[in-house]
C-alpha positions in Angstrom: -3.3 41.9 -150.1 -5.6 42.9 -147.3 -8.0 40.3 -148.1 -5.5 37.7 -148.6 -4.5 37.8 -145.1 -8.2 38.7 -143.5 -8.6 35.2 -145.1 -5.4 33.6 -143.9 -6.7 34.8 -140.4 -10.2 33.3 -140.5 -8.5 29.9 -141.4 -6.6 30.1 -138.6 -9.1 30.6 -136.2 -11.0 27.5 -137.8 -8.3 25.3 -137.0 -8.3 22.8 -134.0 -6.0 23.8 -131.3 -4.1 20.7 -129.5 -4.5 20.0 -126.0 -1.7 20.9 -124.1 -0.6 17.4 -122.8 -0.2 17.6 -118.7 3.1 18.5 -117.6 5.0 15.5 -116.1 5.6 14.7 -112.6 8.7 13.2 -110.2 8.1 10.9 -107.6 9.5 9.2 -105.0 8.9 5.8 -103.4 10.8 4.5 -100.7 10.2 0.5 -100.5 11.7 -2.7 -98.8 15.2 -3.9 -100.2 13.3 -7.4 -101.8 11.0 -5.0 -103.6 13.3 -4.0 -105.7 13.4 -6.4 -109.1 9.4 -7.0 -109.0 8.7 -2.8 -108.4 11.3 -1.9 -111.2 9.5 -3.4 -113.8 6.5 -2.2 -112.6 7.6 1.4 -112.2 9.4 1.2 -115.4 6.0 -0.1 -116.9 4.1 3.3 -115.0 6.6 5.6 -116.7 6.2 4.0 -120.1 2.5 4.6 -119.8 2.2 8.4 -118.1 5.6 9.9 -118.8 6.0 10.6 -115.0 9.4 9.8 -113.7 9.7 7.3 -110.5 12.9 7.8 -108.4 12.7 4.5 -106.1 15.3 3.9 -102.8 15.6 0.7 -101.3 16.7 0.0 -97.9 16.2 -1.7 -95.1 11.7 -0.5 -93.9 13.4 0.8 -90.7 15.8 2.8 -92.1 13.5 4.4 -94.5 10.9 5.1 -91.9 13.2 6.5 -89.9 14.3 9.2 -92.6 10.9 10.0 -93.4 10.8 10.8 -89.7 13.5 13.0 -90.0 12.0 15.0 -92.9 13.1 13.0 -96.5 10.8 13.6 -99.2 9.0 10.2 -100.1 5.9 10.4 -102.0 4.8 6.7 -101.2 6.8 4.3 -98.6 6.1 0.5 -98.7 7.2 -1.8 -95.9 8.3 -5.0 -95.7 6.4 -5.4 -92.1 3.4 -3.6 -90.3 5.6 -2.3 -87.5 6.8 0.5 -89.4 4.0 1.3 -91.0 2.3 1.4 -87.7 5.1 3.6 -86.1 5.0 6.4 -89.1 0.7 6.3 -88.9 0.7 6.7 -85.1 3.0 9.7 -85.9 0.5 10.9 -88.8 3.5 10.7 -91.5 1.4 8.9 -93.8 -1.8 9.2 -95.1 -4.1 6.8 -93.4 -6.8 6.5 -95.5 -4.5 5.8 -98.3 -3.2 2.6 -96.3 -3.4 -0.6 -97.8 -1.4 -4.3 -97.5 -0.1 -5.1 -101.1 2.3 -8.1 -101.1 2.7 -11.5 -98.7 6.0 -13.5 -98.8 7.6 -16.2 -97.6 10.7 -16.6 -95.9 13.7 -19.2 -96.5 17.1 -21.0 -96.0 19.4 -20.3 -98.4 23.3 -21.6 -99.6 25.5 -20.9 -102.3 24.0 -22.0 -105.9 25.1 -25.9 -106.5 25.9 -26.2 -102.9 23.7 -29.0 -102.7 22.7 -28.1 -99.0 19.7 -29.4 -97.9 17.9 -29.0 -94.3 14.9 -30.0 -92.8 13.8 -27.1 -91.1 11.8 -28.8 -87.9 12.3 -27.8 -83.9 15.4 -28.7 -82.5 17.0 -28.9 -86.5 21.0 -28.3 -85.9 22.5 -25.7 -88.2 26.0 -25.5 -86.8 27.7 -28.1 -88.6 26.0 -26.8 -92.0 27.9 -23.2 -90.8 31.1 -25.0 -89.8 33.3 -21.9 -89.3 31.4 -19.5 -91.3 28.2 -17.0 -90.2 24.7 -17.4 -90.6 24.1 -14.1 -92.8 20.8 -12.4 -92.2 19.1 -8.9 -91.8 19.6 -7.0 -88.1 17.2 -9.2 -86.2 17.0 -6.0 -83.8 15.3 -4.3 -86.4 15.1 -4.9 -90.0 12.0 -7.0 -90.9 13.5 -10.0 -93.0 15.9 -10.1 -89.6 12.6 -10.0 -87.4 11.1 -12.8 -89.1 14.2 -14.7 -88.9 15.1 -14.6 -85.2 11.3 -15.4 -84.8 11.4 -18.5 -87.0 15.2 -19.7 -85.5 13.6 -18.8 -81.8 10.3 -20.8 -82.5 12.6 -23.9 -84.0 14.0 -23.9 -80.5 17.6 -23.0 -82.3 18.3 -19.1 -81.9 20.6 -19.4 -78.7 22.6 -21.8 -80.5 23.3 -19.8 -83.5 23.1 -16.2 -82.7 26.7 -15.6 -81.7 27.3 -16.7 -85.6 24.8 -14.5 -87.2 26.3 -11.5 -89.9 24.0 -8.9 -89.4 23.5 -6.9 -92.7 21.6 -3.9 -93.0 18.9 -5.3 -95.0 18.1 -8.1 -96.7 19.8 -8.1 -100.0 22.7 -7.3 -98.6 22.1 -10.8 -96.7 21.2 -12.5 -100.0 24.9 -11.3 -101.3 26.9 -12.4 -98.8 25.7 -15.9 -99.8 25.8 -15.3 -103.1 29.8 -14.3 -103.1 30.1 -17.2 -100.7 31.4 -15.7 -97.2 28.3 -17.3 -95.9 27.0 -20.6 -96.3 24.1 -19.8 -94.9 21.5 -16.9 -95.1 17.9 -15.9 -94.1 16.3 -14.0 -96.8 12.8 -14.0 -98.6 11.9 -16.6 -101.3 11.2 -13.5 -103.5 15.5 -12.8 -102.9 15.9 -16.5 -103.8 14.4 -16.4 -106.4 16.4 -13.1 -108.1 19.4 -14.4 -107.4 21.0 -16.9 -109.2 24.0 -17.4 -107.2 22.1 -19.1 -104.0 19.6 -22.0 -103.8 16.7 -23.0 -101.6 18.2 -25.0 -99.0 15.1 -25.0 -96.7 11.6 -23.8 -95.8 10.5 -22.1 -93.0 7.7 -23.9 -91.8 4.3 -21.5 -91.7 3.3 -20.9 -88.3 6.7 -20.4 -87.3 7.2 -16.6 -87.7 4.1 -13.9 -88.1 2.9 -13.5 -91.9 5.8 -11.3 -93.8 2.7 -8.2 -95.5 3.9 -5.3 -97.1 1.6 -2.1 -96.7 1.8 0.9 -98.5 0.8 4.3 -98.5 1.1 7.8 -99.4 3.6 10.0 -96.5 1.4 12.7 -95.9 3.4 15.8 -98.2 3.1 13.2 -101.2 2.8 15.4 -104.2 0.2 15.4 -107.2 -1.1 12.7 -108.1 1.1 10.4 -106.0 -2.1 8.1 -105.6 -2.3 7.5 -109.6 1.2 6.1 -108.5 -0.3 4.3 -105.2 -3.2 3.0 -107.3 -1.2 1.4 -110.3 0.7 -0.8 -107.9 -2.6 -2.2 -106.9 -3.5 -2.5 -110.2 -4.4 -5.7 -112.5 -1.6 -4.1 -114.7 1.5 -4.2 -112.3 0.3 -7.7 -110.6 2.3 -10.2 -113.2 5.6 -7.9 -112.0 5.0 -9.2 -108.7 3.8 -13.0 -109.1 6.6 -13.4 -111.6 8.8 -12.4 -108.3 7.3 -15.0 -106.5 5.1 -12.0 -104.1 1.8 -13.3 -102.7 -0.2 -10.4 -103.9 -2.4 -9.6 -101.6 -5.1 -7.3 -103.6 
């Protein structure tokens, strides 16, 4: 019996032992309210392929900046605009080194889907009888990048004074794109990305180039990012998450 299990014992030893697969990590992104359909595929596409979990919010780039200011745990922030980027480096909240711009846009007219409302967005262009008693719906031009980049464009068309007493001003950009898509505005101001995710608005014109500053996303890693946050960081730059983006309608930018 003794030698029975003297064998049993060597056999074991001769076994191979199984690596112990790396324990699996939670992270946090905070990114730009039109990020959200393109980086939910490609975050859902990360977790398929490292078993980490990716806990996304989406707001408005100023009012995620300002939380990580005040503390919030992000492992990764992404802008829709430099400004805030800018504000959280100069405050060494993110990780400079880890900076980089991933994602262009463009930005657009839009009405309600079969509207049939068509404008050709050139200086002097008159969008008050398109609005007949409705508002022009579009992020906080005070603050919120999509809203930036409007008043810019409206102010450069030589038409902001005229409108601006009938803007909505939503707290970010998707909730801009759904106040035209539920129809209590027939206008908005919103990315061609936000166009293009929802069904319920069309294109009704095209902000000519030139007439607002290039919309760039940059992203980084806030500087208490956990682990191996920059895997994360590095996989949206990747070859592997770029279709999630084009398919959006992003300019990717890497």
């Amino acid at each position: 019996m003794r030698r029975r299990w003297l064998l049993i014992a060597v056999m074991l030893t001769l076994l191979p032992i199984a690596p112990v697969s790396a324990q699996a990590d939670t992270y946090t992104i905070f990114a730009a309210a039109s990020l959200k359909n393109a980086l939910d595929a490609a975050v859902a596409a990360y977790e398929k392929q490292t078993g980490d979990t990716v806990r996304v919010s989406y707001a408005a780039s100023s009012a995620l900046a300002r939380q990580i200011e005040a503390g919030a745990p992000a492992d990764i922030f992404i802008s829709a605009d430099l400004k805030w980027m800018d504000e959280l480096q100069g405050k060494n909240l993110i990780q400079a080194n880890t900076r980089r711009n991933l994602l262009g846009n463009e930005l657009v007219l839009v009405a309600p889907a079969k509207s049939g409302t068509k404008i050709d967005l050139k200086p002097g262009v008159h969008l008050l009888p398109y609005l007949k008693n409705g508002p022009l719906a579009m992020a906080d031009p005070t603050a919120v990048p999509a809203g930036i980049y409007g008043k810019a464009a409206l102010t450069k068309l030589g038409v902001w004074n005229s409108v601006e007493a009938k803007v909505a001003r939503a707290e970010d950009v998707r909730a801009a794109l759904r106040l035209v898509a539920r129809r209590e505005a027939p206008l908005g101001i919103v990315y061609r990305t936000d166009a293009n995710a929802e069904p319920q608005v069309e294109v009704a014109g095209i902000f000519p180039p030139g007439s607002y500053p290039p919309v760039t996303y940059p992203a980084a890693l806030v500087t208490h990012a956990k682990g191996r946050a920059h895997a994360l960081l590095d996989f949206l730059e990747s070859p592997t998450a770029r279709p999630y983006f084009e398919q959006q309608g992003f300019k990717v930018l890497f």
